[in-house]
Wavefront OBJ file of the C-alpha trace (Angstrom):
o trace
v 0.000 0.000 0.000
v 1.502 3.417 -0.692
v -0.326 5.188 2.533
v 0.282 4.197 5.711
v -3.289 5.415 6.819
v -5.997 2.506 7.466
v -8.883 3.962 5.988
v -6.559 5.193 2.614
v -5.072 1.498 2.331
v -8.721 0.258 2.669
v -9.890 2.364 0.113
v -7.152 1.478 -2.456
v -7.994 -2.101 -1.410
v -11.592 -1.852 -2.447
v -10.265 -0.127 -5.282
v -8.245 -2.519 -6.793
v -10.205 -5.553 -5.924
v -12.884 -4.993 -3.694
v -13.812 -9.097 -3.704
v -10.679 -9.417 -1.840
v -10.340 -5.820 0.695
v -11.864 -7.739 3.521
v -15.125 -6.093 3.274
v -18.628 -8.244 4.686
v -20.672 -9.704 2.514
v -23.099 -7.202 2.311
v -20.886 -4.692 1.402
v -19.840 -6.951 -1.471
v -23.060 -7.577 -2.356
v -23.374 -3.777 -2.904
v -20.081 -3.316 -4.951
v -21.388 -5.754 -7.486
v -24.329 -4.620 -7.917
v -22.852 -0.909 -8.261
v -20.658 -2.646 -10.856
v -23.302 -4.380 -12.714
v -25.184 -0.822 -12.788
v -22.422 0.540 -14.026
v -20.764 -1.733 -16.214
v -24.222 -3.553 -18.152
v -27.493 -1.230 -16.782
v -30.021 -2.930 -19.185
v -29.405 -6.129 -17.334
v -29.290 -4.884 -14.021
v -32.884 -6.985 -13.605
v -35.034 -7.333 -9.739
v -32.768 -10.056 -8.706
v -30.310 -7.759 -8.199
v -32.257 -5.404 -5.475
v -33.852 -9.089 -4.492
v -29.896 -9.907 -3.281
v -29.296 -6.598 -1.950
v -32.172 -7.484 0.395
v -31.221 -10.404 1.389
v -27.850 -9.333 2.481
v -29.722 -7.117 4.884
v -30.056 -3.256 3.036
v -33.458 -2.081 3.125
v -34.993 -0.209 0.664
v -34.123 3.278 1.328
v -30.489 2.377 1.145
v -31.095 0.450 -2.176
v -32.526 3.970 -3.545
v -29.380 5.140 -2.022
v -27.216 2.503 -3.843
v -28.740 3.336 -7.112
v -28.395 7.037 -6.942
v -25.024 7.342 -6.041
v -24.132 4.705 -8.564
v -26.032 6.844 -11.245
v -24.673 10.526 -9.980
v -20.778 9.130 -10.169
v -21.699 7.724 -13.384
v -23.359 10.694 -14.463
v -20.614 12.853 -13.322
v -17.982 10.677 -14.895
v -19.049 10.948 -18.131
v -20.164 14.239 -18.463
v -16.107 15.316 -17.294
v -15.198 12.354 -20.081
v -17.036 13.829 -22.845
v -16.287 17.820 -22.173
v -12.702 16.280 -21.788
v -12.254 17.898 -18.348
v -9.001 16.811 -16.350
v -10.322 16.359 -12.484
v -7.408 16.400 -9.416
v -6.580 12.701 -8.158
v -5.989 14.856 -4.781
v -9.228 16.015 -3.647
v -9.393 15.313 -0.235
v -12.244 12.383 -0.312
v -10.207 10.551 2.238
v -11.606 12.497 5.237
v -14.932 11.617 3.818
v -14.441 8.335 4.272
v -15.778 8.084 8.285
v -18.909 9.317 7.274
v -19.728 6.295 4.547
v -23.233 4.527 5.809
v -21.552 0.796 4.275
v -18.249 1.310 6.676
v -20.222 0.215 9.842
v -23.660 -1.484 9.364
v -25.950 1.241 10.491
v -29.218 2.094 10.250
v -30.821 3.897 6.888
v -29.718 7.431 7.057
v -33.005 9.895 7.498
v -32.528 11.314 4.270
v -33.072 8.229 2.499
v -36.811 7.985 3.369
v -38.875 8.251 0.157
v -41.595 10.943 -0.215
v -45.066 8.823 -0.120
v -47.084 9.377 -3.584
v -49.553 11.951 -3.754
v -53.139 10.577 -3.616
v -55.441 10.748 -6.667
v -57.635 13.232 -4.614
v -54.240 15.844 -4.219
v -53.877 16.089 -8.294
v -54.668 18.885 -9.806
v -56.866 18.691 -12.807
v -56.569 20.316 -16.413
v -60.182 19.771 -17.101
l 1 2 3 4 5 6 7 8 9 10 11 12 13 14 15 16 17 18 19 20 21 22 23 24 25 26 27 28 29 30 31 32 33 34 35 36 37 38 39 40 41 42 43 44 45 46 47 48 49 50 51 52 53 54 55 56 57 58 59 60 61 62 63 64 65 66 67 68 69 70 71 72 73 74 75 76 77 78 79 80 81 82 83 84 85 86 87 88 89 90 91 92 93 94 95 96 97 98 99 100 101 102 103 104 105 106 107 108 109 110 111 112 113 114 115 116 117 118 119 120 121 122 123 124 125 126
């Protein structure tokens, strides 16, 4: 590892192979099915969130999974295709404490999805 901090060789061990960094199974789990989101989306199919489940994330961290996954994917390509140059050294290391997959806790009160309006709360054009 080139830096002596824990939490910077565990990231550069989930970086270069995350199947071997030492990480739970859940948090494996979630790695592969960030990959397969990332890597082959149109066959990213219910079985995947189905796993996820099982492992133990609930839904709210799934939606969580999938955004995150989609924003850094997002992000990447839209620096790719204007051809931007971003800094290897931007300080995400101090970051790292406050990742909800380090320790197993509980969804994060952000995550909770707004309810549907009902049918009587839509406004009509009629």
């Amino acid at each position: 590892m080139h830096n002596a901090d824990p939490d910077s060789q565990l990231a550069e061990q989930v970086g270069d192979d995350y199947h071997n960094a030492n990480l739970t199974h859940k948090q494996v789990a979630m790695l592969e099915f960030a990959e397969s989101l990332t890597l082959d989306p149109g066959n990213t199919k219910g079985a995947y969130v189905e796993e996820l489940k099982n492992v133990g994330w609930a839904d709210a961290d799934i939606v969580d999974i999938v955004h995150i996954t989609c924003l850094f994917n997002y992000m990447d390509r839209l620096a790719d295709g204007l051809g931007a140059e971003l800094d290897s050294d931007r300080g995400w290391e101090s970051m790292f404490e406050k990742l909800s997959f380090k320790d197993d806790s509980t969804a994060k009160e952000f995550a909770k999805i707004a309810k549907a309006p009902s049918p009587q709360a839509t406004v009509s054009g009629d």
